[in-house]
N, CA, C and O atoms as a DFTB+ gen file, in Angstrom:
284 C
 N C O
     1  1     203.280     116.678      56.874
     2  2     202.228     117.145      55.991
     3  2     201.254     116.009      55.689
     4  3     201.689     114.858      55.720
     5  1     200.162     116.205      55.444
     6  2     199.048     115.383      54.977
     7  2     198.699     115.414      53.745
     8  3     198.751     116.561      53.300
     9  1     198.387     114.695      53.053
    10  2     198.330     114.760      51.394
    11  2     196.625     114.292      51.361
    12  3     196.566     113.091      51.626
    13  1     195.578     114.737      51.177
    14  2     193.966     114.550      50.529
    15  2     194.132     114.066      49.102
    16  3     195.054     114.547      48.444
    17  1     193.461     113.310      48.649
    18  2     193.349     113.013      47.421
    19  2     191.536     112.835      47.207
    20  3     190.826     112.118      47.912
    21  1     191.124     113.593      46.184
    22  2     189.722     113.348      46.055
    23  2     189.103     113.385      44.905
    24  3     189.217     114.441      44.284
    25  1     188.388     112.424      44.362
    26  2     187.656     112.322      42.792
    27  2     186.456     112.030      43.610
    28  3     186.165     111.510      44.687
    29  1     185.748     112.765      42.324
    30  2     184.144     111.998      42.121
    31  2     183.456     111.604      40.405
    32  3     183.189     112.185      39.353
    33  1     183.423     110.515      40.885
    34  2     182.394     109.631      40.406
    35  2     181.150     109.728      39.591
    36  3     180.289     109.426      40.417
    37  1     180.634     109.931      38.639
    38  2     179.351     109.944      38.817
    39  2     178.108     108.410      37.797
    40  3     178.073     108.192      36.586
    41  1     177.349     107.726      38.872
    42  2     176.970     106.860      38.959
    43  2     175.981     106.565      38.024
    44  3     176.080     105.808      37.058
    45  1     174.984     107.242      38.396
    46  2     174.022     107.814      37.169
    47  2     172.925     108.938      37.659
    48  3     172.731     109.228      38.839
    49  1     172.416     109.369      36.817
    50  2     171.263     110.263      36.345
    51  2     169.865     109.882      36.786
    52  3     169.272     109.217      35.937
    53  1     169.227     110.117      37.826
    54  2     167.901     109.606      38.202
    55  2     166.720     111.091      39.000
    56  3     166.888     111.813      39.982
    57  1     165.729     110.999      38.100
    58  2     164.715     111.797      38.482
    59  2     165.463     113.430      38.737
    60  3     165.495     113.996      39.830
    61  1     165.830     113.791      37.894
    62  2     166.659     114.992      37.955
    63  2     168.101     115.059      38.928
    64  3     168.638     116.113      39.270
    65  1     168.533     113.826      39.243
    66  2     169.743     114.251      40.632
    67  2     171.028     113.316      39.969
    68  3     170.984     112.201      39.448
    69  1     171.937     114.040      40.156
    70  2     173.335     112.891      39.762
    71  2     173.926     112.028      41.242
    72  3     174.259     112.568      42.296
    73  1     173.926     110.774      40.976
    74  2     174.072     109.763      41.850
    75  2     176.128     109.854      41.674
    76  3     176.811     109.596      40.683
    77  1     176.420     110.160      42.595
    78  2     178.037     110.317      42.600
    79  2     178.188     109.753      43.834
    80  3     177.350     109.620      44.726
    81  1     179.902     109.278      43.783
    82  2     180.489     108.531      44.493
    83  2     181.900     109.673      44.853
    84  3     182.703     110.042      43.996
    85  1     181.922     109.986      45.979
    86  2     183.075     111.090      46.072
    87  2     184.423     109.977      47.324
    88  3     184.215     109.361      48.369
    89  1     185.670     110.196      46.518
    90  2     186.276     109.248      47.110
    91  2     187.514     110.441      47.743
    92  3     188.034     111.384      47.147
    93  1     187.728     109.940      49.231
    94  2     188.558     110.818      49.404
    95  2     190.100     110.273      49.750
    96  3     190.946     110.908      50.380
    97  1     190.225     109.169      49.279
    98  2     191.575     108.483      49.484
    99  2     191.384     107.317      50.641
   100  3     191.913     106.212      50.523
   101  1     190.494     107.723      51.871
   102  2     189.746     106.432      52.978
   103  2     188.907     106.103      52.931
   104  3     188.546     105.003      53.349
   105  1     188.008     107.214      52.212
   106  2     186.215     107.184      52.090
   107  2     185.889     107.083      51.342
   108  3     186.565     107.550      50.425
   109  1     184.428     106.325      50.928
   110  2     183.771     107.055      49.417
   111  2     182.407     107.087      50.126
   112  3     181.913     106.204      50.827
   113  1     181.907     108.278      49.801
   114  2     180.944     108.635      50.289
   115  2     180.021     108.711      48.844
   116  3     180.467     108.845      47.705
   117  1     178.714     108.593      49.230
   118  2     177.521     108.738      48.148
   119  2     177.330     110.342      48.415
   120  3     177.059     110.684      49.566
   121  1     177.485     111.520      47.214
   122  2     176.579     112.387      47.219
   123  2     175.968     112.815      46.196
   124  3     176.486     112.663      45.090
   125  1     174.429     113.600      46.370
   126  2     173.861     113.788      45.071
   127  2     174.021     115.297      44.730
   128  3     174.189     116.088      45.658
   129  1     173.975     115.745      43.417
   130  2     173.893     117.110      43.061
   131  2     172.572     116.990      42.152
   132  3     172.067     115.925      41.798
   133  1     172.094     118.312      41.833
   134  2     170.749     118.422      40.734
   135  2     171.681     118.168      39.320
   136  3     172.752     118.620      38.915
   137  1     170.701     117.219      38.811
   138  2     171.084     116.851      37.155
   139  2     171.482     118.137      36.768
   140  3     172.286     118.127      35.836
   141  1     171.027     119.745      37.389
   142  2     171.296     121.110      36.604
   143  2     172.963     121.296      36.454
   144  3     173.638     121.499      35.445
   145  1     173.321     121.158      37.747
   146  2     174.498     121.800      37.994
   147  2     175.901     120.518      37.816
   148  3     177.095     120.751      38.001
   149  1     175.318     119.263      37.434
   150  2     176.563     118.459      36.881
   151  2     176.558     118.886      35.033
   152  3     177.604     119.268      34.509
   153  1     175.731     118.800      34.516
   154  2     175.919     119.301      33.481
   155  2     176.460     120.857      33.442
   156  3     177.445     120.984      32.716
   157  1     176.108     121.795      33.939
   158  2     177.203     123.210      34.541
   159  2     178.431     122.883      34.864
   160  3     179.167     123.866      34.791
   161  1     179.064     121.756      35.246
   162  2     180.059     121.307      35.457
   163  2     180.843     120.758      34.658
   164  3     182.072     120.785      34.714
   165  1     179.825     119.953      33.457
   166  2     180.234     119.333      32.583
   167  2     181.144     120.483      31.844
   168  3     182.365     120.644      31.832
   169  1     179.963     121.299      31.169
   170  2     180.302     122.347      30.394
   171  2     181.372     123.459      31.020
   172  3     181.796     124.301      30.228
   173  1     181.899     123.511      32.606
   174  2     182.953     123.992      32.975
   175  2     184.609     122.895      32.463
   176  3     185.769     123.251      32.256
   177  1     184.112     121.880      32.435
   178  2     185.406     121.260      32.143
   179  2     185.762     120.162      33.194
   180  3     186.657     119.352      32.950
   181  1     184.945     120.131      34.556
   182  2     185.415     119.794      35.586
   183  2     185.424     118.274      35.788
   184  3     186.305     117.675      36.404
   185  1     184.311     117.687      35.183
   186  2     184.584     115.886      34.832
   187  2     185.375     115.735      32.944
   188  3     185.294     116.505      31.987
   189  1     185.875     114.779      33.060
   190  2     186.584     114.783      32.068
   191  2     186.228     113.901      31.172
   192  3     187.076     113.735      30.296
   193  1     185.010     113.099      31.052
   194  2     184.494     112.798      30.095
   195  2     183.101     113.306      29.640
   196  3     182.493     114.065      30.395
   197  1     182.466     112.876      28.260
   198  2     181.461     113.261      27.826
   199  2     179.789     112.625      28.583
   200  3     178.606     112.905      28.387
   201  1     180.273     111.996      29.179
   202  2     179.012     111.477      30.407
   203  2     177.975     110.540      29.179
   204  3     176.970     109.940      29.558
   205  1     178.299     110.546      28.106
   206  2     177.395     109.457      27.081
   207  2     177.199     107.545      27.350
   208  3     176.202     106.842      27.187
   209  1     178.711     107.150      27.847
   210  2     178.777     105.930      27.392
   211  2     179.528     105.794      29.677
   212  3     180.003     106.624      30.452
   213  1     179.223     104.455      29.771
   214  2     179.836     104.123      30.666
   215  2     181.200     103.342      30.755
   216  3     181.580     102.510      29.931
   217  1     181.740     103.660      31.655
   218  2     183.224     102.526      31.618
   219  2     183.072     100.966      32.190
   220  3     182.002     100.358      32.238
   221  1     184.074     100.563      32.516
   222  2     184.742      99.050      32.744
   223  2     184.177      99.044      34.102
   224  3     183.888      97.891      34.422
   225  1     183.958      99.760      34.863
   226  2     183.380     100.411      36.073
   227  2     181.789     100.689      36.417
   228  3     181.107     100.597      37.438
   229  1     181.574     101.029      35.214
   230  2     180.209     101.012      35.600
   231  2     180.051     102.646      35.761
   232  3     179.077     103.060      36.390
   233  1     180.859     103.445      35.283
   234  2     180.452     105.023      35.927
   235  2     180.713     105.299      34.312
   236  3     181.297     104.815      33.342
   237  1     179.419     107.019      34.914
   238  2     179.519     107.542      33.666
   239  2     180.296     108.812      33.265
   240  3     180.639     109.139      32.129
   241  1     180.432     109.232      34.019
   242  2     181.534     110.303      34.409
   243  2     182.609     110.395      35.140
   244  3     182.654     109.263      35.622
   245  1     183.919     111.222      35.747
   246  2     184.760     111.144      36.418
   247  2     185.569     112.613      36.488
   248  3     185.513     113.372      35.520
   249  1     186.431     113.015      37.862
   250  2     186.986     113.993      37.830
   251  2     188.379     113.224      37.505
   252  3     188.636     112.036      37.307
   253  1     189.244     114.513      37.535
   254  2     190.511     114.022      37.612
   255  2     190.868     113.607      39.187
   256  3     190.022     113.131      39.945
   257  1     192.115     113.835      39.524
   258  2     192.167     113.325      41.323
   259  2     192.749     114.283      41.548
   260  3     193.865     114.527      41.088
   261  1     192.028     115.105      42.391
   262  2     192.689     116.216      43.242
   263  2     193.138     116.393      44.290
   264  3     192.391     116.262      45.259
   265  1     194.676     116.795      44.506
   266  2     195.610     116.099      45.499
   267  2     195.708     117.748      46.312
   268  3     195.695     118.744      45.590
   269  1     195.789     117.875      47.609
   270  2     195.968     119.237      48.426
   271  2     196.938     118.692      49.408
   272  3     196.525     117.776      50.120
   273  1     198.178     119.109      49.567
   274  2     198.951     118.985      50.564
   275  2     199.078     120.180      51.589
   276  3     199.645     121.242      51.327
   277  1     198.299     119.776      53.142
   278  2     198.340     120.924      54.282
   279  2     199.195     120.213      55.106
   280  3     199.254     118.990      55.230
   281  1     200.231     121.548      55.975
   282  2     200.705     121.430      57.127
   283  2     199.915     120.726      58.052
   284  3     200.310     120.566      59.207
């Protein structure tokens, strides 16, 4: 079996687009979403902080780590 593990990041807020870092356990790839739909996200629950203040890291948001184990 193969185990995925994947969080994203998010970097910051520029000209309407969220600057995210999506890590997939080998990769981290840069992708952007519209400032609309991370806050839609926010308000789903799906990053787990309040996106106000940044961390030790330098990010202002974060998912949890989502693990999928396939045959």
């Amino acid at each position: 079996m193969t185990q995925f593990r994947v969080q994203i990041d998010v970097k910051e807020i520029k000209k309407g687009w969220a600057i995210c870092n999506l890590y997939t356990g080998k990769r981290c790839i840069e992708v952007v979403m519209p400032e609309k739909h991370y806050h839609e996200l926010m308000q789903d629950g799906f990053f787990i902080r309040d996106g106000k203040e940044r961390d030790s890291a330098n990010v202002l948001n974060t998912t949890d780590v989502f693990t999928n184990k396939s045959a």
